[in-house]
Every structure is written in C-alpha cells, then in structure tokens.
LOTOR-973433 format. One record per residue (C-alpha): residue in three letters; x, y, z; residue number from 1. Coordinates in steps of 0.02 Angstrom, whole numbers, padded with zeros to 5 digits, always signed. Last residue first. Layout:
N
+------+--------+--------+--------+-----+
! rest !     px !     py !     pz !  nr !
+------+--------+--------+--------+-----+
!  ALA !      X !      Y !      Z ! NUM !
...
+------+--------+--------+--------+-----+
//
This chain:
352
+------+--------+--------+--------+-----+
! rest !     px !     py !     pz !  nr !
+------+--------+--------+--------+-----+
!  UNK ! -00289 ! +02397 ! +05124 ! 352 !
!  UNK ! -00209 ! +02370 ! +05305 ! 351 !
!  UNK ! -00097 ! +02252 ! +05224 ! 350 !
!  UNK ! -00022 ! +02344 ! +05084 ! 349 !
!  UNK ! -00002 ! +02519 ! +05210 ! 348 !
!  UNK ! +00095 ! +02384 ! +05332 ! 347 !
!  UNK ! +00204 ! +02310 ! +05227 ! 346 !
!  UNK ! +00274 ! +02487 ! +05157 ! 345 !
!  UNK ! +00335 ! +02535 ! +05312 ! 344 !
!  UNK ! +00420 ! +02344 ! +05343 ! 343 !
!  UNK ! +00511 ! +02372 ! +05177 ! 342 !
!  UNK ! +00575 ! +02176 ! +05180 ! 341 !
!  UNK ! +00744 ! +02144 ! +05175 ! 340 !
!  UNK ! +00781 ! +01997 ! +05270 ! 339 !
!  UNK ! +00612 ! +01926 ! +05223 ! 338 !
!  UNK ! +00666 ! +01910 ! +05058 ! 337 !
!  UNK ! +00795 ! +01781 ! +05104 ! 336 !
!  UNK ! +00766 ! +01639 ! +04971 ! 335 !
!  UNK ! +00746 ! +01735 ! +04821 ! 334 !
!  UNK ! +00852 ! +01875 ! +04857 ! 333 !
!  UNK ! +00985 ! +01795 ! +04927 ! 332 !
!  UNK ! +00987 ! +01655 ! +04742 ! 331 !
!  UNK ! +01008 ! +01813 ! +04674 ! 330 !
!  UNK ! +01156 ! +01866 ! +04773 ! 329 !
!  UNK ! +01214 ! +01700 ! +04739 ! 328 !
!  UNK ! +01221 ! +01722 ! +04565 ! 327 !
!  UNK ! +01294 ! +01885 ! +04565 ! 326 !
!  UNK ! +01462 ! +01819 ! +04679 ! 325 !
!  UNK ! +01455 ! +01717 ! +04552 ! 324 !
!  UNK ! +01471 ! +01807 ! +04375 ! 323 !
!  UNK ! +01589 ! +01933 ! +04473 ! 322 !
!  UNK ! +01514 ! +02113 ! +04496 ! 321 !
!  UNK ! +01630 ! +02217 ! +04405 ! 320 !
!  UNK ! +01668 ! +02410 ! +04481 ! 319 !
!  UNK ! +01588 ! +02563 ! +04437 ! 318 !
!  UNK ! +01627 ! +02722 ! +04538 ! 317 !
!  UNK ! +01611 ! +02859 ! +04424 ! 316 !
!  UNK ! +01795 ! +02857 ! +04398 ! 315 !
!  UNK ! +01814 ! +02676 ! +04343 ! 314 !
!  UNK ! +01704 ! +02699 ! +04214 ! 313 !
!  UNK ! +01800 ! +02851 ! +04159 ! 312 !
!  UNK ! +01983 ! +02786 ! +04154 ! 311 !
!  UNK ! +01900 ! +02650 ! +04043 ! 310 !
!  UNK ! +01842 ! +02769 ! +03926 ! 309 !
!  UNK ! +02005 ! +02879 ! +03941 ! 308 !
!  UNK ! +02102 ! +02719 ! +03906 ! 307 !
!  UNK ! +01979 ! +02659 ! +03751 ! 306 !
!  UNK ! +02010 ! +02850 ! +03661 ! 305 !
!  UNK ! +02209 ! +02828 ! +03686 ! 304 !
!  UNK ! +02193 ! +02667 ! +03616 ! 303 !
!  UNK ! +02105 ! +02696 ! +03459 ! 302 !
!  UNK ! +02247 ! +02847 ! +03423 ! 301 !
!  UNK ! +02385 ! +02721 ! +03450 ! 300 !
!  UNK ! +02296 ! +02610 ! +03332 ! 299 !
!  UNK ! +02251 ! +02740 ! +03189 ! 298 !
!  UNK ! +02437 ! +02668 ! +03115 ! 297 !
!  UNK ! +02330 ! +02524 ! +03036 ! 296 !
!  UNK ! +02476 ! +02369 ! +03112 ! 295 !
!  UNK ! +02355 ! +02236 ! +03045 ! 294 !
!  UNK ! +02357 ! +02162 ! +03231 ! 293 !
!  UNK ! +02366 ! +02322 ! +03316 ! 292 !
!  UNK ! +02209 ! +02389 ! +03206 ! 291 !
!  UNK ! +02124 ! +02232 ! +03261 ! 290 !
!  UNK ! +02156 ! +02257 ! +03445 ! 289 !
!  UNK ! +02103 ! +02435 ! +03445 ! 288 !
!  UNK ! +01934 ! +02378 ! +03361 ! 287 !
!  UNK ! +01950 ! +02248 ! +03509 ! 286 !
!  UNK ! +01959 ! +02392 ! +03646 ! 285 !
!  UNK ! +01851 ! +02505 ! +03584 ! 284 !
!  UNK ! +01706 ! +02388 ! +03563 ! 283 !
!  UNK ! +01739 ! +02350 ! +03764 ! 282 !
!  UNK ! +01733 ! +02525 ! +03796 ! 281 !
!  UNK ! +01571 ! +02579 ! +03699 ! 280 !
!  UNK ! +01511 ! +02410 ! +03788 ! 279 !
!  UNK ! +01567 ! +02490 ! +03951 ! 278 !
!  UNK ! +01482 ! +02661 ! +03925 ! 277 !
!  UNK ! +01325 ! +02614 ! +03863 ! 276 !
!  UNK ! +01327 ! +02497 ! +04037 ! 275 !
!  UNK ! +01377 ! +02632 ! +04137 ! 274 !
!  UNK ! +01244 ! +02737 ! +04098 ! 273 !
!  UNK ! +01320 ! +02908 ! +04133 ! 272 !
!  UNK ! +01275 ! +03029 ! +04003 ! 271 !
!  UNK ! +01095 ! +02972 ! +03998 ! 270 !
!  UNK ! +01028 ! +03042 ! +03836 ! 269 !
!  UNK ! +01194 ! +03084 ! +03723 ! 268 !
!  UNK ! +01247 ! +02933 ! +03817 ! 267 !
!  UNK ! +01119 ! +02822 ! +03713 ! 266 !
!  UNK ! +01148 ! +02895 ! +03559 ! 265 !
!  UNK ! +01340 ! +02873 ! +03574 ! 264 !
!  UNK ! +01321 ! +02699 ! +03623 ! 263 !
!  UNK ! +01194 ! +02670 ! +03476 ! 262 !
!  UNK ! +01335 ! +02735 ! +03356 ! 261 !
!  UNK ! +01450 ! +02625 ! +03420 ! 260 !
!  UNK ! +01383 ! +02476 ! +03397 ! 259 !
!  UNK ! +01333 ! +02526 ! +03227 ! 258 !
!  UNK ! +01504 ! +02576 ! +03180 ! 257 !
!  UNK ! +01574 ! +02436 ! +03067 ! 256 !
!  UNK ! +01710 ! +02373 ! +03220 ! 255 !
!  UNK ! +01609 ! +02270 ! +03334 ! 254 !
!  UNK ! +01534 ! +02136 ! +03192 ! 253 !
!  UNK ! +01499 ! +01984 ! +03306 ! 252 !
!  UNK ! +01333 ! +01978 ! +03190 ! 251 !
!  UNK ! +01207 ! +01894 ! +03280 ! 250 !
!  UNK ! +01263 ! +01920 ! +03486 ! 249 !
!  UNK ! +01343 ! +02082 ! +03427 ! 248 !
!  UNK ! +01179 ! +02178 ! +03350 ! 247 !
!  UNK ! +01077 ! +02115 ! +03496 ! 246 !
!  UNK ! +01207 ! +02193 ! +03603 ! 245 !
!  UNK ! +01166 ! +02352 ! +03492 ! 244 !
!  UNK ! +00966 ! +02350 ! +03501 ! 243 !
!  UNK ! +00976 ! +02304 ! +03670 ! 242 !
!  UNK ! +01081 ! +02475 ! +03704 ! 241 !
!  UNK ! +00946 ! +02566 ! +03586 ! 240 !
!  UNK ! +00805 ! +02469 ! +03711 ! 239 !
!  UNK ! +00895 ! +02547 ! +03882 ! 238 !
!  UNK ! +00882 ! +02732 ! +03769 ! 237 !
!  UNK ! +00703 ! +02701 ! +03786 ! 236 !
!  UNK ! +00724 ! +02695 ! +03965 ! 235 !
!  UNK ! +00821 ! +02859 ! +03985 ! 234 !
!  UNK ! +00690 ! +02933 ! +03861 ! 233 !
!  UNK ! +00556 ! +02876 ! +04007 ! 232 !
!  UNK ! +00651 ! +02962 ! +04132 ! 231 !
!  UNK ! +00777 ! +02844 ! +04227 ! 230 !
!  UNK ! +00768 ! +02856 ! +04441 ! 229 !
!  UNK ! +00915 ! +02827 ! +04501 ! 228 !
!  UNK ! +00974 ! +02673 ! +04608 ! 227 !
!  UNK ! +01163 ! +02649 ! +04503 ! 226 !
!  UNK ! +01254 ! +02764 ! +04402 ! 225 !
!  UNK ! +01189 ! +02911 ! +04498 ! 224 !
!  UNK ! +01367 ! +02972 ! +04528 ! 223 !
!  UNK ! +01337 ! +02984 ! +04718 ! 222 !
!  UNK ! +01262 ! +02799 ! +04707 ! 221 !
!  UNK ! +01408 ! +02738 ! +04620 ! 220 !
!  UNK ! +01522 ! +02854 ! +04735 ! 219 !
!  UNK ! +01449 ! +02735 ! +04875 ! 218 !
!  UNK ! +01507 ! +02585 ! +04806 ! 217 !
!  UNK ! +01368 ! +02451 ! +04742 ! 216 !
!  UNK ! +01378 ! +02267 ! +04757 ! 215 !
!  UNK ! +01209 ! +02231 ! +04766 ! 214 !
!  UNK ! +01219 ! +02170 ! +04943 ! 213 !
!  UNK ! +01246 ! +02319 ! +05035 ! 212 !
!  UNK ! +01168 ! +02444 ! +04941 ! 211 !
!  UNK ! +01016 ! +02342 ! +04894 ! 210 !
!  UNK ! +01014 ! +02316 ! +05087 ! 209 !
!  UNK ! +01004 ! +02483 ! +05131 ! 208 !
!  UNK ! +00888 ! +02530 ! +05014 ! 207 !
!  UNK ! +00739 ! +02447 ! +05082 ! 206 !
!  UNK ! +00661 ! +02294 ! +04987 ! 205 !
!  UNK ! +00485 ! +02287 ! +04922 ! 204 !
!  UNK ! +00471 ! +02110 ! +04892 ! 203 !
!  UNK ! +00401 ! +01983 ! +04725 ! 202 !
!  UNK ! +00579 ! +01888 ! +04738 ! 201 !
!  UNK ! +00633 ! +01939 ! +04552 ! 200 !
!  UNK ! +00501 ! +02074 ! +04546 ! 199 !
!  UNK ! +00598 ! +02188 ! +04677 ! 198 !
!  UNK ! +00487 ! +02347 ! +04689 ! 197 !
!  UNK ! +00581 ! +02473 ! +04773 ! 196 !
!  UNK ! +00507 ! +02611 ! +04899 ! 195 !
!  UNK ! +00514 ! +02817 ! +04899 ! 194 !
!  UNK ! +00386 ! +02918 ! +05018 ! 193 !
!  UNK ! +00294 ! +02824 ! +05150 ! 192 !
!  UNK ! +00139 ! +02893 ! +05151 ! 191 !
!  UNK ! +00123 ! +02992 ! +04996 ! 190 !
!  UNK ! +00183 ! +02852 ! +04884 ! 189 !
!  UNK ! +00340 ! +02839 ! +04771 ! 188 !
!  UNK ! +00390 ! +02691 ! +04677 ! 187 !
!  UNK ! +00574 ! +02616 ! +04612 ! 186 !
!  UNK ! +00558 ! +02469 ! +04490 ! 185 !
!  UNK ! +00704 ! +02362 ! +04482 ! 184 !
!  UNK ! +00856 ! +02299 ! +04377 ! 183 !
!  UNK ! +01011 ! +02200 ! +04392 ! 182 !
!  UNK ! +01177 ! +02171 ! +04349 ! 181 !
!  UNK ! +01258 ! +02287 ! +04455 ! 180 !
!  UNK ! +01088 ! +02394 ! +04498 ! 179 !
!  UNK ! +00989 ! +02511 ! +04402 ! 178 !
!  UNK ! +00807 ! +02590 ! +04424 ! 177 !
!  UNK ! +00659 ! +02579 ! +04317 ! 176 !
!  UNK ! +00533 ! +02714 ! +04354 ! 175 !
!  UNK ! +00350 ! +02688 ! +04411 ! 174 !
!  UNK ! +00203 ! +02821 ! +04407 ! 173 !
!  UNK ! +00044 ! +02731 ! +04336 ! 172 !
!  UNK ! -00037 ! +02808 ! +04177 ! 171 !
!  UNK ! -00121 ! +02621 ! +04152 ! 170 !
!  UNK ! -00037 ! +02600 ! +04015 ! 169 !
!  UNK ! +00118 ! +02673 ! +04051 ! 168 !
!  UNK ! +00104 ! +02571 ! +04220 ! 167 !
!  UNK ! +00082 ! +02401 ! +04118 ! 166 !
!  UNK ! +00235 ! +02453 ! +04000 ! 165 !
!  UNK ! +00328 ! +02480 ! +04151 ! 164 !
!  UNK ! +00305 ! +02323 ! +04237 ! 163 !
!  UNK ! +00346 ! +02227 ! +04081 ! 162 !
!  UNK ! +00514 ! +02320 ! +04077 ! 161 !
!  UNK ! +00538 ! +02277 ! +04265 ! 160 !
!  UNK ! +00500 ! +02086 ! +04212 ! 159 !
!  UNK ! +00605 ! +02076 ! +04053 ! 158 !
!  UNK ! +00782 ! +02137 ! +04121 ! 157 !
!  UNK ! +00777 ! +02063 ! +04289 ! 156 !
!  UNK ! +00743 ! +01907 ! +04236 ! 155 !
!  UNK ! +00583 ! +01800 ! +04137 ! 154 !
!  UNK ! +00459 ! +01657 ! +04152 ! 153 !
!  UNK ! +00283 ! +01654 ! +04115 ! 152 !
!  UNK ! +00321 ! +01560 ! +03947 ! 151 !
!  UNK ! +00253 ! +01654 ! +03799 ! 150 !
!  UNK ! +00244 ! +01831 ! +03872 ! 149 !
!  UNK ! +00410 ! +01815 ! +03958 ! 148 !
!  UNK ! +00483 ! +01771 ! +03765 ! 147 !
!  UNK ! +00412 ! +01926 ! +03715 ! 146 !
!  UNK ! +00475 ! +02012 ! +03839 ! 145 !
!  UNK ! +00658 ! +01995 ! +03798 ! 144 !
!  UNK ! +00792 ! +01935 ! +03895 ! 143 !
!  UNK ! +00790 ! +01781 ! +03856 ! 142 !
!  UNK ! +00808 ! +01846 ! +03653 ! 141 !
!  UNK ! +00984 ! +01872 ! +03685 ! 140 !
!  UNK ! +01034 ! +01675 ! +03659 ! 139 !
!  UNK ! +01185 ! +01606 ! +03768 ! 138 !
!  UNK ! +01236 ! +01778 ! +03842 ! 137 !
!  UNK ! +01069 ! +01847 ! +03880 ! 136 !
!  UNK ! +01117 ! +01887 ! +04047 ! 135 !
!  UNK ! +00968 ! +01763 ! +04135 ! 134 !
!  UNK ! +01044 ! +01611 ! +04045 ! 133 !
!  UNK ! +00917 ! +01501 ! +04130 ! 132 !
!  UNK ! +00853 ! +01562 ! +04296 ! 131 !
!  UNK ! +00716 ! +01608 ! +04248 ! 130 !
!  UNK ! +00606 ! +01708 ! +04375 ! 129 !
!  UNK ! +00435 ! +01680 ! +04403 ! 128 !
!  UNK ! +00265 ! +01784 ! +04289 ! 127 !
!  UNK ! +00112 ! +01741 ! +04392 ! 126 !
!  UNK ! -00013 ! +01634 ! +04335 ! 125 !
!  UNK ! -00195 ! +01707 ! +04293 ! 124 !
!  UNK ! -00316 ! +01573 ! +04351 ! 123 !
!  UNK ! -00501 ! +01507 ! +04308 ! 122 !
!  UNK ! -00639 ! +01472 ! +04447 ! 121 !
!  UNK ! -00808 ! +01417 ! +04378 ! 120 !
!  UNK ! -00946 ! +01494 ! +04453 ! 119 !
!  UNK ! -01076 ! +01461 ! +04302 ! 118 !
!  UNK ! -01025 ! +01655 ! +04238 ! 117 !
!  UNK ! -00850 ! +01622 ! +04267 ! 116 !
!  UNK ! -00745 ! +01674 ! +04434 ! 115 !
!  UNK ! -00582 ! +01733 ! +04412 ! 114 !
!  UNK ! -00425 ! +01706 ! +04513 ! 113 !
!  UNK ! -00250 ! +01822 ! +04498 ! 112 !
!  UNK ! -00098 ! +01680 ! +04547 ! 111 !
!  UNK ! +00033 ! +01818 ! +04624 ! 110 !
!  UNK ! +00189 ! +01901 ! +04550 ! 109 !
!  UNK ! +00156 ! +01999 ! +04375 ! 108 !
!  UNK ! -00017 ! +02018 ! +04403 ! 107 !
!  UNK ! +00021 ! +02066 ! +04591 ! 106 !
!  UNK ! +00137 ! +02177 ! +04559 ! 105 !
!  UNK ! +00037 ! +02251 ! +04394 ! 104 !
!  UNK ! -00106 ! +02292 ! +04542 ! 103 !
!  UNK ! -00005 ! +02361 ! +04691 ! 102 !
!  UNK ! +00041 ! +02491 ! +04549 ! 101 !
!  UNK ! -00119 ! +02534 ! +04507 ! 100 !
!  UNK ! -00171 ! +02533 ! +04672 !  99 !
!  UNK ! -00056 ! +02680 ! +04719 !  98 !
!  UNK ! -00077 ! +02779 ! +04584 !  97 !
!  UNK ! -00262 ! +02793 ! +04624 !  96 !
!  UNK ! -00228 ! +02818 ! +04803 !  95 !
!  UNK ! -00107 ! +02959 ! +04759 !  94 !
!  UNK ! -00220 ! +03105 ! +04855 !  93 !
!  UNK ! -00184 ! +03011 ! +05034 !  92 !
!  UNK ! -00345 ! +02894 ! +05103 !  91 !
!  UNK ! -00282 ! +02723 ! +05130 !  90 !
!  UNK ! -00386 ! +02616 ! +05249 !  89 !
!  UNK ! -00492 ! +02541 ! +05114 !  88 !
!  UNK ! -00401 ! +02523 ! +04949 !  87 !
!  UNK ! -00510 ! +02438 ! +04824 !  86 !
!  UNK ! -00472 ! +02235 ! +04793 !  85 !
!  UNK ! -00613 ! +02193 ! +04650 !  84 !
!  UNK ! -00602 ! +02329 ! +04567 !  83 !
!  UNK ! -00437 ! +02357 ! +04556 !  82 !
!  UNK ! -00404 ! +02159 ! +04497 !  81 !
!  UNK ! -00536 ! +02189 ! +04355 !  80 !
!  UNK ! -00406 ! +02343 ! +04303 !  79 !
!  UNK ! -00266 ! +02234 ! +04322 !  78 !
!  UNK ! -00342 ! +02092 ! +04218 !  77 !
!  UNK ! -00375 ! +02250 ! +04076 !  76 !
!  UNK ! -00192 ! +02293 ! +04079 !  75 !
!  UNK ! -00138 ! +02117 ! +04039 !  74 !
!  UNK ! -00260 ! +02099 ! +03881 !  73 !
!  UNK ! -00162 ! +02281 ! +03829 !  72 !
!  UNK ! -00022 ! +02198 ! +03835 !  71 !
!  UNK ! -00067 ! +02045 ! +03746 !  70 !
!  UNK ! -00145 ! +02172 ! +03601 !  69 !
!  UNK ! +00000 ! +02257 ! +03608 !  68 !
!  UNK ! +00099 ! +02124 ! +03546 !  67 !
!  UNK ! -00037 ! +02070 ! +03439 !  66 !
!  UNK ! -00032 ! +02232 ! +03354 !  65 !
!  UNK ! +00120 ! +02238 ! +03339 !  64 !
!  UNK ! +00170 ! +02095 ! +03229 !  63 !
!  UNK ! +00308 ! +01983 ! +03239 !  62 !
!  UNK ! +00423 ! +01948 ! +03099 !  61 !
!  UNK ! +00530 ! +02088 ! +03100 !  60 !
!  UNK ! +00712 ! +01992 ! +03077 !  59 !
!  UNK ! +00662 ! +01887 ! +03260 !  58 !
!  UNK ! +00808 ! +02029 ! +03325 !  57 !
!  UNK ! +00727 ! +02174 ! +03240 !  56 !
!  UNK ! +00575 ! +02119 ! +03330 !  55 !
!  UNK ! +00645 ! +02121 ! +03503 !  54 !
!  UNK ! +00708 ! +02322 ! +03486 !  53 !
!  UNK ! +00543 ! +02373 ! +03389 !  52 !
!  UNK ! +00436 ! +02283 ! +03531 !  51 !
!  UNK ! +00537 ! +02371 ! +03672 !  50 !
!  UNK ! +00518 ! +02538 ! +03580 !  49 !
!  UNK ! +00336 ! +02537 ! +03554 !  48 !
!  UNK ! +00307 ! +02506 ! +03763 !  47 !
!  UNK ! +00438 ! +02627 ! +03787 !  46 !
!  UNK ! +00308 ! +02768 ! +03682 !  45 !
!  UNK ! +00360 ! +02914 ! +03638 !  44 !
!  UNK ! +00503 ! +03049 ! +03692 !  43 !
!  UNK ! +00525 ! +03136 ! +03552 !  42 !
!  UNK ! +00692 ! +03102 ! +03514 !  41 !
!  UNK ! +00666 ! +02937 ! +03592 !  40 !
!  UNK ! +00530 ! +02902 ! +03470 !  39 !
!  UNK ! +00650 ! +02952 ! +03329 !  38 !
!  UNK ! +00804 ! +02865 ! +03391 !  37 !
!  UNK ! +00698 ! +02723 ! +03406 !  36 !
!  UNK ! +00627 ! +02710 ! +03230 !  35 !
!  UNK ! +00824 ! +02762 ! +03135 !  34 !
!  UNK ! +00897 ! +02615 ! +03254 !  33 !
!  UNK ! +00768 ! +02507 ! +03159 !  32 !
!  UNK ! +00808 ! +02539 ! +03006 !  31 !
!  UNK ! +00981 ! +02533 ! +03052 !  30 !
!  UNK ! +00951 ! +02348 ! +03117 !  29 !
!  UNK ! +00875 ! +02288 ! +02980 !  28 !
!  UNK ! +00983 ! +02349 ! +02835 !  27 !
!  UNK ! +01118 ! +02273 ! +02952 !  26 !
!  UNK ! +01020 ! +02106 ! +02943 !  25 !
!  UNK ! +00987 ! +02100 ! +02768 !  24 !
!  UNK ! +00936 ! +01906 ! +02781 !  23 !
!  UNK ! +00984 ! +01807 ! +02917 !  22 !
!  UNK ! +00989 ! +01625 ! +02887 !  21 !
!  UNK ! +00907 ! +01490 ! +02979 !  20 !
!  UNK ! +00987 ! +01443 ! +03135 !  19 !
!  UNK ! +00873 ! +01547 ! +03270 !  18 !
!  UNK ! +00715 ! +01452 ! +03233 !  17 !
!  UNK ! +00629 ! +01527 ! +03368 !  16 !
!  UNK ! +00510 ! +01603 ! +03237 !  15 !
!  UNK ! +00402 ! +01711 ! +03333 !  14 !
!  UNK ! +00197 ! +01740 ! +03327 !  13 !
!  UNK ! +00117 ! +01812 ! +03469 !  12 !
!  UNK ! -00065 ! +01775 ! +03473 !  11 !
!  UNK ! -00092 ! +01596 ! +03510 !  10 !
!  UNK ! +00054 ! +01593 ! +03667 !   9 !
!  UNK ! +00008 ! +01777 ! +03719 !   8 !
!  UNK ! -00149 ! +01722 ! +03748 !   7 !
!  UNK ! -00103 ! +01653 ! +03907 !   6 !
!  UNK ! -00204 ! +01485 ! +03917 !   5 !
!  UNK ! -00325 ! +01532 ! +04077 !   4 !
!  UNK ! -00331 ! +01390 ! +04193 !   3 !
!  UNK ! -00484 ! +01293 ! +04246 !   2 !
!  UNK ! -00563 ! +01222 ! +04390 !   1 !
+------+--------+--------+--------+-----+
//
C-alpha cells in the first residue's frame, strides 16, 4: 500500500526562513493592497486573493501557478470522489450542489482511497486541526493555506478558506460564516434548508449549540456580526484584513496608515465586521497613545475617534471571548461532536 506525497510539498515553493531581511516591504504590501482592492472591486476571484494576501507575506516568492495548480489537483480528487460515491436516495433539483459539497468535506476530513492500475491502494490524507498557535500570534503564516497545503494541518481560518476555494472551483454554493474566534462554512440544501459545516471536528452542528457555546449574544446574531452568510467580496475583504495583521506581525508599524487604510476598505464592504472594526480600534488606540506621549495636540481629537469606535463594537453586541474559555470550547468541539450533531442532515448523508 502506498500513500500519495501531497504535491503541494514539491510544487509550492516558500522560504520559511522568516529571519532574513525584509526588503521593500511597505512597497510590497501597497502593491499588493492596490491587487485586492481591485479584484474586490470587481468582485473576482477569493481563490486569487488568498494567494496575493500569503505571498506578500513570504515577500512574493511563491508562484501562482503552482498554487493553483495544487488546488486545482484537489478539485480533480473531488471530482473522482463524485463519481465514485453518486447520490442514490436524494432526488431534489440541488443534487449536484449537494455532492459537491459532501465531496471537499470529505477531501478535507476523511482518508480518500485510490486504486492503481495493478490494484494498488494509495491514500489522500485528510487535512486535521493544528493546534499550534492557531491565532496566528506567534508567526501569521499558520494561518495561511499555504502552510495547510504543505503539512495537512490547519485552523479555523485556513480550512473554511480551503473549502471555499474548492466550491468556487467546482461552482459549489458555500459561504464562510463568523464566530468569536472562529470560522465555518454555512450550506443550504433543498431538504433540510440551512446547515453548518464545522471542519475543525469534521460535523454539521445545529445552531443552537454554536449559539450557546460560541460565546455569542443574541444582539450579535441580530446585528449579523456573527453566523451570516459573507458574499464573496465580504470574503475577499477577510484577505485585505490578513493583509493588514500581516502588515503588524512584520513591521509593528500601526501609525503610517496602511493599517488603517485596509480597515476602511474592508468596512466600506462589510460595514460591520467586527474584527475590521476592532483592529481599526486597537490602531486607534496606540496612535492615540503615541500622540499623548509626544504631547502632538491631534491627541484629544485621536481619542474622541477610538471612543466612538469602541462605543460601536460594544453596541453591535461584541464581547471578548477569553483566550481559554476559547480553547476549551475547541477542545468541546473536537471531543463532543456528537453533542451537536445536525441529526436532519445525518440522515440525507447516510441514506446516499
């Protein structure tokens, strides 16, 4: 028996040598904030976006056409999977969106097994979660896709973004959804209506119990802060928000504009994503700081802005998720999927 060596790992070149020096790195990054403001202006392509958004951050030297070449490799072992798993008991109009989803999921969370032309078995591993660093804070590149490519492990960020690039390619429906923290897929069927894709456990799990675990107030929801559906521009604007805590992690330059500019792009597209909002905030706050310190007399004018930013986030319901009350809500989902299971949605997979 054999295993199939992800391609990814010969095809995908990145220099993980993160100490070497960074040359024209604000030159790179506005370049690149100038590519995705255009595709999100015009809606294009998320998987394009993602790539531009991780490749600014390597200082562009990966190549695109090897990242998409992986991707489309991926989308071709979830068209064999279609064939050889067709839905049998399910007969509603969306069938073909249906199993296109059901195949990325597995893909991305079950062992996919081929047999060779002299019946030799090889193996597609499925993607697990990494628990390492999984906000990015230590090294912002674990969050990227790239780095689930190489080593079959990713988080919440990488493995609903992965999902999404599959279902663009395959003209699947999926839309990436919020939580505190967290991401997920959210999926419609005929059937059954609305479900969730969880790809850090590999469940479907009902609403309820995102609501009342994830941390989320009720106004949250109301607001649509948290459990919405994001448009593909909403999702590009997710990779302009990378694009600027990328721009912290290697620069720690908050108060040269950049960071704020890509907070102001993003909310021009999704008014109320709390995350564009808080970073706006928390950029505020220590170019406020700075101005105190030096005693600039903008400073009074800095903090009135930062006040009615915070007095915002607060208004549409957002409140922190503690580092480790998150942790073991993870560690929940992993371990107690059962708990949480949609049952409805159970039973069209395993009649088909």
């Amino acid at each position: 028996m054999k295993k199939i060596i992800a391609l990814s790992t010969l095809l995908l070149y990145i220099n993980f040598c993160y100490t070497q020096p960074l040359l024209n790195t604000k030159n790179n990054y506005n370049a690149c904030l100038d590519s995705l403001s255009v595709l999100l202006k015009n809606n294009g392509n998320f998987k394009k976006a993602v790539f531009l958004s991780e490749n600014c951050f390597f200082n562009n030297k990966m190549q695109y056409e090897k990242f998409d070449a992986e991707v489309h490799r991926l989308t071709q072992i979830a068209k064999l999977w279609q064939r050889a798993n067709p839905l049998i008991d399910y007969k509603e109009k969306d069938s073909a969106d249906l199993i296109n989803n059901l195949s990325i999921f597995k893909l991305l969370k079950d062992t996919i097994t081929f047999i060779g032309p002299s019946e030799e078995k090889y193996y597609h591993q499925p993607y697990t979660y990494d628990f390492n660093d999984f906000f990015g804070r230590e090294n912002w590149s674990n969050m990227f896709v790239t780095k689930l490519l190489l080593t079959h492990k990713g988080n919440c960020h990488s493995l609903p973004y992965l999902y999404k690039m599959l279902a663009d390619e395959l003209n699947a429906n999926c839309w990436l959804a919020l939580a505190p923290n967290h991401m997920y897929i959210k999926n419609r069927c005929r059937k059954i209506g609305w479900y969730n894709t969880e790809l850090t456990s590999g469940e479907f799990p009902v609403d309820a119990w995102i609501t009342a675990s994830g941390y989320i107030p009720v106004k949250a929801v109301q607001q649509g802060i948290y459990m919405d559906t994001l448009s593909n521009q909403q999702a590009i604007a997710l990779c302009i928000l990378d694009l600027a805590k990328a721009y912290q992690q290697q620069t720690d330059n908050f108060d040269d504009g950049f960071i704020m500019q890509c907070c102001d792009l993003v909310l021009k597209y999704h008014s109320n994503n709390v995350q564009a909002l808080l970073l706006k905030a928390e950029t505020g706050k220590r170019m406020y700081q700075k101005e105190k310190f030096n005693k600039i007399n903008t400073s009074s004018a800095s903090f009135k802005e930062m006040e009615q930013l915070y007095t915002q986030i607060y208004n549409i319901g957002y409140r922190e998720m503690p580092d480790k009350m998150y942790m073991q809500w993870l560690r929940s989902v992993v371990e107690q999927s059962e708990k949480y299971s949609n049952k409805q949605f159970a039973d069209v997979i395993r009649k088909n």
